[in-house]
PQR file with spaces between the fields and no chain letter, atoms N, CA, C, O and H, PARSE charges and radii, in Angstrom:
ATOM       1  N    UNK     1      99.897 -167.417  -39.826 -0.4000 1.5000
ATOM       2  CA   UNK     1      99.500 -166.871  -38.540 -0.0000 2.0000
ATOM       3  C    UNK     1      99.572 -165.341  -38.604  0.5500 1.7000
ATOM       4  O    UNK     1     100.384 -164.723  -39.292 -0.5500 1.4000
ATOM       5  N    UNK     2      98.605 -164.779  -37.786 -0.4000 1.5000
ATOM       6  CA   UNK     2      98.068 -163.321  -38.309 -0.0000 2.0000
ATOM       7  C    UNK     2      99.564 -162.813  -37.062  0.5500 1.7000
ATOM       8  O    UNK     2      99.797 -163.350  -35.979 -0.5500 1.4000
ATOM       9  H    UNK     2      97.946 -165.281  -37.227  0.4000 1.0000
ATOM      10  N    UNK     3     100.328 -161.670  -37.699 -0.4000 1.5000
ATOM      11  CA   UNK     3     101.211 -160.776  -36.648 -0.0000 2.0000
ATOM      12  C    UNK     3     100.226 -160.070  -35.696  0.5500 1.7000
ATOM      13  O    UNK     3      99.434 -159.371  -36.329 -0.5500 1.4000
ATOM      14  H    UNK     3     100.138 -161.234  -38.579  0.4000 1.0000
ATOM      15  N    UNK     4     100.048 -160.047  -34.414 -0.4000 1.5000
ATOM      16  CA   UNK     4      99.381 -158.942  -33.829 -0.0000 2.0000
ATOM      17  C    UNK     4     100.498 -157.946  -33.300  0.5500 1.7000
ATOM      18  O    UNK     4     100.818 -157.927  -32.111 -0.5500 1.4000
ATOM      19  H    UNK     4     100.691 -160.614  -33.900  0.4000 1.0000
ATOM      20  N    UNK     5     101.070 -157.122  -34.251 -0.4000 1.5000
ATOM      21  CA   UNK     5     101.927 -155.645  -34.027 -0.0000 2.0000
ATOM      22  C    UNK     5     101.865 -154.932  -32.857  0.5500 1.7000
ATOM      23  O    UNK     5     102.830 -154.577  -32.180 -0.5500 1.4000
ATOM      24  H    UNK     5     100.810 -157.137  -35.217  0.4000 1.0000
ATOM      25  N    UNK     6     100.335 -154.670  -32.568 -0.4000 1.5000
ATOM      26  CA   UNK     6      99.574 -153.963  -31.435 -0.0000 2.0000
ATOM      27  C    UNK     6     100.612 -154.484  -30.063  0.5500 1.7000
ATOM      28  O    UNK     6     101.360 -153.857  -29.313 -0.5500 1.4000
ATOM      29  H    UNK     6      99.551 -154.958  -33.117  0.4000 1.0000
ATOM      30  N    UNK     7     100.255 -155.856  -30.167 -0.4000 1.5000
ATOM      31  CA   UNK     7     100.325 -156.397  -28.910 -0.0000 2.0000
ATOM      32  C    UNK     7     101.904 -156.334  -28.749  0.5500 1.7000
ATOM      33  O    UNK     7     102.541 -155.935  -27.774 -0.5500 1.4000
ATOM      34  H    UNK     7      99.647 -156.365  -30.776  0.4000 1.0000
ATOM      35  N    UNK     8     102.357 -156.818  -29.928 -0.4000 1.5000
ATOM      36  CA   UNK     8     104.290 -157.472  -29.630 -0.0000 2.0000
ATOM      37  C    UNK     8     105.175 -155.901  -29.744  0.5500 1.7000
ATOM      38  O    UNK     8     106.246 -155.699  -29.171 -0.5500 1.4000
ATOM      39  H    UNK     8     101.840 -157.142  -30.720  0.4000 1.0000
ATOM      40  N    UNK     9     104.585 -155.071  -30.455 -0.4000 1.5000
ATOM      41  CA   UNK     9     105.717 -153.777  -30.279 -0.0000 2.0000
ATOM      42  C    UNK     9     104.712 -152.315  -29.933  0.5500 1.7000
ATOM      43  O    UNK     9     104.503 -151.289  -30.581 -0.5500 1.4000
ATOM      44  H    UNK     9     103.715 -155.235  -30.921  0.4000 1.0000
ATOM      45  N    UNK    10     104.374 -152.665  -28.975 -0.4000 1.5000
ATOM      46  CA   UNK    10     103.167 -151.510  -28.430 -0.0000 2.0000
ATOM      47  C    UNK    10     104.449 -149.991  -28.601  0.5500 1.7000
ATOM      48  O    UNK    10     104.142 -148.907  -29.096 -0.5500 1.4000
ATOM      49  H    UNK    10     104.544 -153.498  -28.449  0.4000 1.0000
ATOM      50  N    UNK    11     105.708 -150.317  -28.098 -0.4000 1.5000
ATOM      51  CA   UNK    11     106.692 -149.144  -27.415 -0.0000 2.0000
ATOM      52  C    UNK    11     106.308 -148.171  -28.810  0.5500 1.7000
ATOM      53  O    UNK    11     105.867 -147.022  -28.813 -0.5500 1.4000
ATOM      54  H    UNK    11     105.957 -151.198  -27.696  0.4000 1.0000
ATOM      55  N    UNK    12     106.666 -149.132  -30.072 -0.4000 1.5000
ATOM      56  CA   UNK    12     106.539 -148.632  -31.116 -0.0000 2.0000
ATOM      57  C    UNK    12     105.407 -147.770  -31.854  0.5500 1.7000
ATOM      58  O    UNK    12     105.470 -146.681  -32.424 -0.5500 1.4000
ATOM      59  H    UNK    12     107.024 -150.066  -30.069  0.4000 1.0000
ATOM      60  N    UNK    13     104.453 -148.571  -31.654 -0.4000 1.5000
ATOM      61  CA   UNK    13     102.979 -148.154  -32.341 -0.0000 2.0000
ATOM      62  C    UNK    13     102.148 -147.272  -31.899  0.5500 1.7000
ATOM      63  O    UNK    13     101.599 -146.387  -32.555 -0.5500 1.4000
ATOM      64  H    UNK    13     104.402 -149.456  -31.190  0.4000 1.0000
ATOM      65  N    UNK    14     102.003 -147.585  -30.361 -0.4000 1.5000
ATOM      66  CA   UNK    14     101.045 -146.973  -29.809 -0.0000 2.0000
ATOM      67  C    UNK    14     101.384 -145.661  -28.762  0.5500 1.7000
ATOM      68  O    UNK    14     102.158 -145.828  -27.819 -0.5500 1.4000
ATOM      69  H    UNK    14     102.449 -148.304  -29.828  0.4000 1.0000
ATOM      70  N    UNK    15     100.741 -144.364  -29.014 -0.4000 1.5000
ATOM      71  CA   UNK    15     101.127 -143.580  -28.589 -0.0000 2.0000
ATOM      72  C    UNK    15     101.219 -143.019  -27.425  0.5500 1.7000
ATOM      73  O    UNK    15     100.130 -143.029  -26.852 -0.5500 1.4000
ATOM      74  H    UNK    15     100.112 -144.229  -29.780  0.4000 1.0000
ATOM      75  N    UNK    16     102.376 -142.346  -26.597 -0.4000 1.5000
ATOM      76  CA   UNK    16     102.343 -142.403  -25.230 -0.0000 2.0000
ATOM      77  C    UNK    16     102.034 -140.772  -25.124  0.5500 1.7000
ATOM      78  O    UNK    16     102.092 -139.963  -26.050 -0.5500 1.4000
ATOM      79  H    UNK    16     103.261 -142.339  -27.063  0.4000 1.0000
ATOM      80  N    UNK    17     101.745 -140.558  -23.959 -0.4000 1.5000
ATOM      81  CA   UNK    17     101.056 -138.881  -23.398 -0.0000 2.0000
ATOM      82  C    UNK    17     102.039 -137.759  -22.986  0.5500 1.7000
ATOM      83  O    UNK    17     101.878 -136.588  -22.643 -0.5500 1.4000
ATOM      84  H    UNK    17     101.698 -141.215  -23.207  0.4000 1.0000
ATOM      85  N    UNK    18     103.308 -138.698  -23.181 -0.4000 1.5000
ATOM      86  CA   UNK    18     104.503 -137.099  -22.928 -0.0000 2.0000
ATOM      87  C    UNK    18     105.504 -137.861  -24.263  0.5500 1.7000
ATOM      88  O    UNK    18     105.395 -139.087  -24.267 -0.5500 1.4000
ATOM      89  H    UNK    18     103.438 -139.649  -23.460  0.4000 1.0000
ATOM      90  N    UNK    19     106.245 -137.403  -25.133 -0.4000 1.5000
ATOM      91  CA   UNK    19     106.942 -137.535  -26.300 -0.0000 2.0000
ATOM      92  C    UNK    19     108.175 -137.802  -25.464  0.5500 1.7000
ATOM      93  O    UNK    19     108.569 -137.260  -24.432 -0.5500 1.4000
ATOM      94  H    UNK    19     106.334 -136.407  -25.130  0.4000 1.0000
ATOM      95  N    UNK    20     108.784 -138.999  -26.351 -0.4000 1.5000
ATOM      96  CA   UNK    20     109.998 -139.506  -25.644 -0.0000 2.0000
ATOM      97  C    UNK    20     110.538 -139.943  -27.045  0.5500 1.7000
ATOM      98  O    UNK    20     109.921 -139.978  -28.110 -0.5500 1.4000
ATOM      99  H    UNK    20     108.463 -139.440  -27.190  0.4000 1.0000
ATOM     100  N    UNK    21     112.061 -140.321  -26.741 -0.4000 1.5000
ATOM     101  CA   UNK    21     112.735 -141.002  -28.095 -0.0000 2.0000
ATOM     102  C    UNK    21     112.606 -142.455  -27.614  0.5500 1.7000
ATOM     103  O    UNK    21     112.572 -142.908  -26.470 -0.5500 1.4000
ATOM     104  H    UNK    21     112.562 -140.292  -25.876  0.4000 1.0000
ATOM     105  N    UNK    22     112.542 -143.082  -28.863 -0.4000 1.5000
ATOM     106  CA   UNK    22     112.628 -144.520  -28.942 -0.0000 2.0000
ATOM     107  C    UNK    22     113.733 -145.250  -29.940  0.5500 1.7000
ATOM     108  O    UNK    22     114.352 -144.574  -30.762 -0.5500 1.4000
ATOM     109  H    UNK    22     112.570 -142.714  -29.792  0.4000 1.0000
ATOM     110  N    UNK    23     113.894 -146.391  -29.836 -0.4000 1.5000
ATOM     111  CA   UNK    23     115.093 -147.066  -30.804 -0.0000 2.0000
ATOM     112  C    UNK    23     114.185 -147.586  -31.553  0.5500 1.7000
ATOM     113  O    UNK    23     113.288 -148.255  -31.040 -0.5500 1.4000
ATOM     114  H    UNK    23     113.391 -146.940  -29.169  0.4000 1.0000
ATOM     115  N    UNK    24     114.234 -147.423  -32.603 -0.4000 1.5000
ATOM     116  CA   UNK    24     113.267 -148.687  -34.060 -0.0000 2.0000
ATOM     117  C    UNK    24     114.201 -149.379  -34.759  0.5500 1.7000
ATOM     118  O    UNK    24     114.981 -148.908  -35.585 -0.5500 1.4000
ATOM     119  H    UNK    24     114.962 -146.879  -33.020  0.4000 1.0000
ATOM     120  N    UNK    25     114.069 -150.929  -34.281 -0.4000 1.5000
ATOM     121  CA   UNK    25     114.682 -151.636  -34.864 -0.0000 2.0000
ATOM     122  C    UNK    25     115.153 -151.984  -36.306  0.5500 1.7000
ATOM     123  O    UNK    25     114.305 -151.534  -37.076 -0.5500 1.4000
ATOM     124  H    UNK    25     113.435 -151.312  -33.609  0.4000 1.0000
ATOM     125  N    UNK    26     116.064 -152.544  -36.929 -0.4000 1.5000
ATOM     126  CA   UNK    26     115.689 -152.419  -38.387 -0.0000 2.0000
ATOM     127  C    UNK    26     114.881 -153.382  -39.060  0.5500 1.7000
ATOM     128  O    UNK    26     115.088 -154.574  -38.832 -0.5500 1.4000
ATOM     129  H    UNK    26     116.754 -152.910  -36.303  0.4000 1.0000
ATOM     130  N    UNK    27     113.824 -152.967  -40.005 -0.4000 1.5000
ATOM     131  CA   UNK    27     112.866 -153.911  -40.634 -0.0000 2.0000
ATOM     132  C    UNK    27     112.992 -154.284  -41.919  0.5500 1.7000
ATOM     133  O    UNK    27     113.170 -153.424  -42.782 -0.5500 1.4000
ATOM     134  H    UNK    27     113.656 -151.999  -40.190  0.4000 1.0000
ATOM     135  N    UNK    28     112.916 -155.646  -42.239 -0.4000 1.5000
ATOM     136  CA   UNK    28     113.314 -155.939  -43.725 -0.0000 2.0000
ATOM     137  C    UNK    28     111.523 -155.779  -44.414  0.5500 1.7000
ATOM     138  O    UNK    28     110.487 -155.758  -43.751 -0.5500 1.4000
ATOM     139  H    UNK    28     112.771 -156.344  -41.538  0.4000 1.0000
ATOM     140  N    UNK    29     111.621 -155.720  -45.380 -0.4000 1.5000
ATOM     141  CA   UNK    29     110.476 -155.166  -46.305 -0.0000 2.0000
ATOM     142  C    UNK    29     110.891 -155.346  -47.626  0.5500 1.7000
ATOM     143  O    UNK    29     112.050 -155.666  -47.889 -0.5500 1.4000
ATOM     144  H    UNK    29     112.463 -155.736  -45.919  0.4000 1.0000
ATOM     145  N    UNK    30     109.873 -155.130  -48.640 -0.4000 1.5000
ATOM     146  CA   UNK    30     109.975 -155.046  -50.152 -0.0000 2.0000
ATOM     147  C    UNK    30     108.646 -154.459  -50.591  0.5500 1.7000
ATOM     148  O    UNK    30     107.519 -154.677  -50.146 -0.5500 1.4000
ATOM     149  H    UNK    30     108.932 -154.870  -48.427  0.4000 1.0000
ATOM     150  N    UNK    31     109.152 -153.462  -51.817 -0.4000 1.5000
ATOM     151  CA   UNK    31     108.158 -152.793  -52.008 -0.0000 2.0000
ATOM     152  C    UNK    31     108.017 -153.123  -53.354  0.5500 1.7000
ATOM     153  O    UNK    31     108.928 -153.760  -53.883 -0.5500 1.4000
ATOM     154  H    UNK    31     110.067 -153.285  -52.179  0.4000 1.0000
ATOM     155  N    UNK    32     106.897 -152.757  -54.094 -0.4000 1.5000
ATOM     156  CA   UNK    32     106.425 -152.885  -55.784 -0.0000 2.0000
ATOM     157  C    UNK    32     105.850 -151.244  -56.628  0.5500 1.7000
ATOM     158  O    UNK    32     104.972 -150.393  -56.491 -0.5500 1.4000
ATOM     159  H    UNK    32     106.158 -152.239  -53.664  0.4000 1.0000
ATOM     160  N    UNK    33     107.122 -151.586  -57.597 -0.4000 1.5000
ATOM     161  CA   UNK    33     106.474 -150.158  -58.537 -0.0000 2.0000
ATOM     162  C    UNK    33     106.186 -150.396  -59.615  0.5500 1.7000
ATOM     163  O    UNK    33     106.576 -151.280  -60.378 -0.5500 1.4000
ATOM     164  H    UNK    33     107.836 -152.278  -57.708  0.4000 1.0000
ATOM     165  N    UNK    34     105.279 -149.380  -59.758 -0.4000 1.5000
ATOM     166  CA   UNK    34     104.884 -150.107  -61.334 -0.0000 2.0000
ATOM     167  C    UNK    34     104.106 -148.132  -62.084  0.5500 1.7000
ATOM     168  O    UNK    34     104.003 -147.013  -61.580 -0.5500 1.4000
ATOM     169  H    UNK    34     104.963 -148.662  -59.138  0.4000 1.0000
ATOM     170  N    UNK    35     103.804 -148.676  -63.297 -0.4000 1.5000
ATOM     171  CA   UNK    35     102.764 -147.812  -64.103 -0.0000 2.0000
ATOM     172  C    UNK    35     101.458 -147.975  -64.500  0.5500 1.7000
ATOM     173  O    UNK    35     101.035 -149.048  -64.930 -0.5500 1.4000
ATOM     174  H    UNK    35     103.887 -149.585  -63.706  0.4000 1.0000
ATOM     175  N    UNK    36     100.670 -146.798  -64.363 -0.4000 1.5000
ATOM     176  CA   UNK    36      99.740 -147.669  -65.098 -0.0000 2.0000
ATOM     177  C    UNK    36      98.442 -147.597  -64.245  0.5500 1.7000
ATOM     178  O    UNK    36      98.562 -147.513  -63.023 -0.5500 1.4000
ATOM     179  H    UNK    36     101.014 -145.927  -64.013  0.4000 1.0000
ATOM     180  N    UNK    37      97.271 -147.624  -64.786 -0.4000 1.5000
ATOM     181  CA   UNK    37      95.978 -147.933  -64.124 -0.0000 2.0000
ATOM     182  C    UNK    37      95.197 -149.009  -63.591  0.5500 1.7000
ATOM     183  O    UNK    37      94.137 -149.371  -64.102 -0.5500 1.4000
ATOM     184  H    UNK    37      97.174 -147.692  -65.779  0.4000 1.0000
ATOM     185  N    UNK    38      95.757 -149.575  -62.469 -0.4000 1.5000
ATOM     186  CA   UNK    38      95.488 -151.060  -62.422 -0.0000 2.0000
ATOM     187  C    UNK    38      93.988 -151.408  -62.995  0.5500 1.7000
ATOM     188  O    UNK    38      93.884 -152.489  -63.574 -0.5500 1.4000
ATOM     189  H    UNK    38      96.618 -149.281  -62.054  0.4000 1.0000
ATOM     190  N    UNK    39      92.971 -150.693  -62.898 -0.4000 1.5000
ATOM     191  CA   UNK    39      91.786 -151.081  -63.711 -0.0000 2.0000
ATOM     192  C    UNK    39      91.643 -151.009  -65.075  0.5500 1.7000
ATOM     193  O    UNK    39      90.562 -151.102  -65.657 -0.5500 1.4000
ATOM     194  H    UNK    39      93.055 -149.815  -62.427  0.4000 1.0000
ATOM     195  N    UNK    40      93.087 -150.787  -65.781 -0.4000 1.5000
ATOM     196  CA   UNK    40      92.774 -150.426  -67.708 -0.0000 2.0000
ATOM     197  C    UNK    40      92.991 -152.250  -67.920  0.5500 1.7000
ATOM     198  O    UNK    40      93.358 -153.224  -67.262 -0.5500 1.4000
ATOM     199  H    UNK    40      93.965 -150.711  -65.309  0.4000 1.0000
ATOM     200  N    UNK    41      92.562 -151.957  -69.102 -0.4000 1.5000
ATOM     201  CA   UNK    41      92.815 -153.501  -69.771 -0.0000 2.0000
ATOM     202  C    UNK    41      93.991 -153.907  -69.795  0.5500 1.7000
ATOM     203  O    UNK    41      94.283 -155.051  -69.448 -0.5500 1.4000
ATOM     204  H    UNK    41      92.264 -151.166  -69.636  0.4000 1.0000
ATOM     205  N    UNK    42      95.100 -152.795  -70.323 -0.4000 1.5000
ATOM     206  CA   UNK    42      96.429 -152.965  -70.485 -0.0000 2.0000
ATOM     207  C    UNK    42      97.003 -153.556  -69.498  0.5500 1.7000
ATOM     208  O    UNK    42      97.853 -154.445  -69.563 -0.5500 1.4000
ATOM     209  H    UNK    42      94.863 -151.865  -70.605  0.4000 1.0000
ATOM     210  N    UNK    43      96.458 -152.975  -68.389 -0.4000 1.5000
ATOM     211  CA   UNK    43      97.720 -153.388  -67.138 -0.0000 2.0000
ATOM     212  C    UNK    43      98.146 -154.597  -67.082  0.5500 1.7000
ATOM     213  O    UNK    43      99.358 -154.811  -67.092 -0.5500 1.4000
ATOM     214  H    UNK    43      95.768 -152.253  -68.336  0.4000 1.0000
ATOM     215  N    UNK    44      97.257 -155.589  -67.015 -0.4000 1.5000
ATOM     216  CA   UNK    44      98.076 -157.330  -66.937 -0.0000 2.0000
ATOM     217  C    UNK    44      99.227 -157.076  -67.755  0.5500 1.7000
ATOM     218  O    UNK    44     100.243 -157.502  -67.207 -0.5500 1.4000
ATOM     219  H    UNK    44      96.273 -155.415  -67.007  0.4000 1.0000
ATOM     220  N    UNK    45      99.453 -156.493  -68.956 -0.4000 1.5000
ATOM     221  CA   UNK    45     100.168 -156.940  -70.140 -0.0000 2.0000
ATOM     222  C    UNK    45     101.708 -156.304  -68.890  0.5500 1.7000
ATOM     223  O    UNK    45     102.403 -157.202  -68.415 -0.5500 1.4000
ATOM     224  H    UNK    45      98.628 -156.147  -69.401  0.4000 1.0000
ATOM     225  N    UNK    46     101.949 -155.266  -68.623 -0.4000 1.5000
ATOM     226  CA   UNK    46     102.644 -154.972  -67.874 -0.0000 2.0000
ATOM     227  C    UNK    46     103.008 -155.728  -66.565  0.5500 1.7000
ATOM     228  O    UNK    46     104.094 -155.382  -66.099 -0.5500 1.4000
ATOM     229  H    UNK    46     101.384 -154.537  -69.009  0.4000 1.0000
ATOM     230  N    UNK    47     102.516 -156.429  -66.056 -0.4000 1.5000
ATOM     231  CA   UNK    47     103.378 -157.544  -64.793 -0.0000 2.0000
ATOM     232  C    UNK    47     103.830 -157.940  -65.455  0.5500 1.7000
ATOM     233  O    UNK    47     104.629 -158.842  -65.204 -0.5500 1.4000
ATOM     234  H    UNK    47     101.634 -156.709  -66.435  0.4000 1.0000
């Protein structure tokens, strides 16, 4: 099921017309690093 962000944390995303502070919850995530030119031949060999 697609997240619609927009809709469920507007406070967050979408911008209001006088600047105020907000609380941002904490978000779990994972990120990927790597080297390399994903279009060279080599790269598969590297995942």
């Amino acid at each position: 099921m697609k997240h619609e962000w927009r809709k469920g944390e507007k406070n967050i995303y979408l911008p209001k017309n006088k600047p105020e502070l907000i609380d941002i919850p904490d978000y779990k995530f994972f990120t990927i690093e790597g080297a390399g030119n994903p279009n060279d031949d080599k790269f598969p060999a590297y995942i």
